[in-house]
KOLVEX-138355 format. One record per residue (C-alpha): residue in one letter; x, z, y. Coordinates in nm, 2 decimals, m for minus. Each point is the difference from the previous one (the first is absolute). Layout:
+-----+--------+--------+--------+
| res |      X |      Z |      Y |
+-----+--------+--------+--------+
|   A |      X |      Z |      Y |
...
+-----+--------+--------+--------+
end
This chain:
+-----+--------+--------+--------+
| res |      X |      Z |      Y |
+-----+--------+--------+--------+
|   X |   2.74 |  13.20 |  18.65 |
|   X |   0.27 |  m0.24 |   0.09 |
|   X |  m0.20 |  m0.08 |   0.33 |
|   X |   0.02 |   0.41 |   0.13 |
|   X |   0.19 |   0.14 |  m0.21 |
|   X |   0.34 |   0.03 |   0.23 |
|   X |  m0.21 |   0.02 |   0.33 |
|   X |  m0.14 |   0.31 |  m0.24 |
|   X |   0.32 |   0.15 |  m0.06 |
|   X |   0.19 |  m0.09 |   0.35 |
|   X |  m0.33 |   0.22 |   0.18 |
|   X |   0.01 |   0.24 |  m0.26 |
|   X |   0.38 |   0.11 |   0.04 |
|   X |  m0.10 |  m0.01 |   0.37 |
|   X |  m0.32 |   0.26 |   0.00 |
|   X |   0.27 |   0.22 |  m0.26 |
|   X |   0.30 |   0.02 |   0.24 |
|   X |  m0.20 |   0.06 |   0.29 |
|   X |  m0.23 |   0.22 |  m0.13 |
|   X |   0.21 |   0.21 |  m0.16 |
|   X |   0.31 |  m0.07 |   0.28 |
|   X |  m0.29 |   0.15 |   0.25 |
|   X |  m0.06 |   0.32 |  m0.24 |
|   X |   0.40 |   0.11 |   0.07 |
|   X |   0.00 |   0.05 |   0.41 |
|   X |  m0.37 |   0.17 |   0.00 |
|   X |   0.14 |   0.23 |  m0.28 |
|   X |  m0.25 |  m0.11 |  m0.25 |
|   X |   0.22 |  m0.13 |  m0.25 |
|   X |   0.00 |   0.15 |  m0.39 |
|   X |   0.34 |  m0.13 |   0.00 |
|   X |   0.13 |   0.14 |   0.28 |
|   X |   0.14 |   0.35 |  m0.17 |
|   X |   0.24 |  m0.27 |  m0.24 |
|   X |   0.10 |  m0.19 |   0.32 |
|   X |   0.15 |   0.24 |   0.23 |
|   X |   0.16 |   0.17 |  m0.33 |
|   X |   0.15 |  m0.35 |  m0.06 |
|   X |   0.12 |  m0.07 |   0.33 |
|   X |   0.12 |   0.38 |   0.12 |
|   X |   0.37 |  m0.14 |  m0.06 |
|   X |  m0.04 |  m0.25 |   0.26 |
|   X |   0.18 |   0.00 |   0.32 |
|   X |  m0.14 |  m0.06 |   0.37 |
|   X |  m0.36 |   0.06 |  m0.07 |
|   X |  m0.16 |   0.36 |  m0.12 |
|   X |  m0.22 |  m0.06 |  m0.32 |
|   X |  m0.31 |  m0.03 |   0.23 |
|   X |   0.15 |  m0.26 |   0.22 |
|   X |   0.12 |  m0.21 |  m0.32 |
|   X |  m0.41 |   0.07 |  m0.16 |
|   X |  m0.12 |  m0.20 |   0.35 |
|   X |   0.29 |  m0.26 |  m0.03 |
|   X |  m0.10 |  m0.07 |  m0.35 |
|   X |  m0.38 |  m0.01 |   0.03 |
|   X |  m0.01 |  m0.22 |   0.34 |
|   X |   0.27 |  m0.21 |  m0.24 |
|   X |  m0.27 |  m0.04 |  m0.25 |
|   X |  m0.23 |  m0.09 |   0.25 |
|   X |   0.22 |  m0.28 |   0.14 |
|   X |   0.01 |  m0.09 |  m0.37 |
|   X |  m0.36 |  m0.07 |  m0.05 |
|   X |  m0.04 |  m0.12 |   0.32 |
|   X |   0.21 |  m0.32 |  m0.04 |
|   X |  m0.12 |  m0.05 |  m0.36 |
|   X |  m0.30 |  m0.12 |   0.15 |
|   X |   0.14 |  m0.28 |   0.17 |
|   X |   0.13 |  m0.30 |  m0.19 |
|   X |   0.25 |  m0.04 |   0.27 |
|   X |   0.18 |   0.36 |  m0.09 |
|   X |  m0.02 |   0.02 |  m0.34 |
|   X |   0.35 |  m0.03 |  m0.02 |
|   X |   0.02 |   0.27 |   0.27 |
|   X |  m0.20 |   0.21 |  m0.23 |
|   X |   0.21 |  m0.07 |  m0.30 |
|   X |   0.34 |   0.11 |   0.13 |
|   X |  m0.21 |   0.30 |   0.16 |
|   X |  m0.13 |   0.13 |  m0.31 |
|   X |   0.30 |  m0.07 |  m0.16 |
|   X |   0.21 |   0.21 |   0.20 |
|   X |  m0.30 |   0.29 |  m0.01 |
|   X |   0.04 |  m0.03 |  m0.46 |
|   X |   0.33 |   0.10 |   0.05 |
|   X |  m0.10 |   0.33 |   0.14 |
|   X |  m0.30 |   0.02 |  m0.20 |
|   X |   0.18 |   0.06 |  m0.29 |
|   X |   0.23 |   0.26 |   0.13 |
|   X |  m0.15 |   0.26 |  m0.17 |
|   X |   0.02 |  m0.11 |  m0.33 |
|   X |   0.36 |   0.07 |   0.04 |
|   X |   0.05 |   0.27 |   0.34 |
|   X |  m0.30 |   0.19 |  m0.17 |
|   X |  m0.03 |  m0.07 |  m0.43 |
|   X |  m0.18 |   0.41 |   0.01 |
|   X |  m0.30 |  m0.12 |   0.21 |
|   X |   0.02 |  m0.36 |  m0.16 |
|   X |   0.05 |   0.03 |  m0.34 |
|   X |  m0.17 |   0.31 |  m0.24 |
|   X |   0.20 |   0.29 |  m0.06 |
|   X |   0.25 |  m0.09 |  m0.30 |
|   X |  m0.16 |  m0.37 |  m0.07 |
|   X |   0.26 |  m0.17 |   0.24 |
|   X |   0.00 |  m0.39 |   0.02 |
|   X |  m0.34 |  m0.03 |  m0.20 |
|   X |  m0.27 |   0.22 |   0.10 |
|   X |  m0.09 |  m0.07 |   0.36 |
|   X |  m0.20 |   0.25 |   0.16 |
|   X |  m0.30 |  m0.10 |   0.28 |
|   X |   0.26 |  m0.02 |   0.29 |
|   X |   0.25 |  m0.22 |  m0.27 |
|   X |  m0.29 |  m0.19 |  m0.11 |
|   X |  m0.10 |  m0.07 |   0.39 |
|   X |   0.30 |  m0.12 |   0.06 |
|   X |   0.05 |  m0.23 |  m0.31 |
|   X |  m0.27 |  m0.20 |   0.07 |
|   X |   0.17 |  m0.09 |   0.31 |
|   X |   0.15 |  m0.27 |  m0.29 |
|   X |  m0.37 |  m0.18 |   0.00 |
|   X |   0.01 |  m0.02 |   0.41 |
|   X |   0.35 |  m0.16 |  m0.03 |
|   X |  m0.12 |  m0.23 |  m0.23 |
|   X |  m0.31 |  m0.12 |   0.20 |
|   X |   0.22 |  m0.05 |   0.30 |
|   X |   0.24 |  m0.19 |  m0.18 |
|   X |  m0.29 |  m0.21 |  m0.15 |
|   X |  m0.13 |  m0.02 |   0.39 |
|   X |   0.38 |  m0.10 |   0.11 |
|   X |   0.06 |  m0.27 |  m0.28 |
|   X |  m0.36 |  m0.18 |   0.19 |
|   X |   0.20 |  m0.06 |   0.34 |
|   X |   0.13 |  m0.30 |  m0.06 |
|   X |  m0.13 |  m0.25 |  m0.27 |
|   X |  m0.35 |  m0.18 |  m0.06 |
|   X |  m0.15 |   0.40 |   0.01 |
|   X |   0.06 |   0.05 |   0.35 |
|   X |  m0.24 |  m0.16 |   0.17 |
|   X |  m0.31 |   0.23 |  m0.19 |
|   X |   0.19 |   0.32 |   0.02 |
+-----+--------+--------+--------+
end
């Protein structure tokens, strides 16, 4: 486990971002009804146009996690994309929180973005192996 485990987790964060960052521009996405309501405030781009931003973003994402020489590329990527990952929990508590049961009860589109906490934690697990006696077998 200590042998593959982060090569395990860098390439798995890299087949989730651009699998599901490929899913937004072909308008495959489950997700993609919560996106554009989450980013309809936004200026320059129309909904749509921010949907393709964000999914070829994810796709940059997972892209450079699968090179040790851009994981900290891929960190400050992601980290930037959290931030508007958890917009709804805020611009939209109706569609992420069940009816009357605000902060506690999540619903499925709250719950999928909540466990956005486990992706930051692997990346900051991945991060902390950049420099040190880890590096060299991540």
């Amino acid at each position: 486990m200590r042998r593959w485990g982060m090569t395990a987790m860098r390439y798995s964060l890299a087949v989730i971002f651009i699998w599901f960052g490929l899913l937004k521009p072909f308008g495959m996405s489950p997700a993609e009804g919560l996106l554009m309501a989450t980013v309809d405030w936004m200026p320059l781009l129309s909904p749509r146009g921010w949907l393709h931003v964000i999914g070829w973003w994810e796709v940059l994402i997972g892209i450079t996690f699968l090179f040790r020489a851009t994981i900290r590329l891929a960190i400050a990527l992601l980290a930037m994309q959290m931030l508007g990952t958890f917009m709804p929990l805020v611009l939209l508590p109706e569609v992420s929180f069940q009816e009357g049961r605000l902060p506690y009860a999540l619903t499925l589109e709250g719950q999928y973005i909540v466990k956005n906490l486990l992706i930051i934690s692997a990346a900051l697990v991945i991060g902390g192996t950049v420099r040190g006696k880890h590096a060299k077998s991540v």
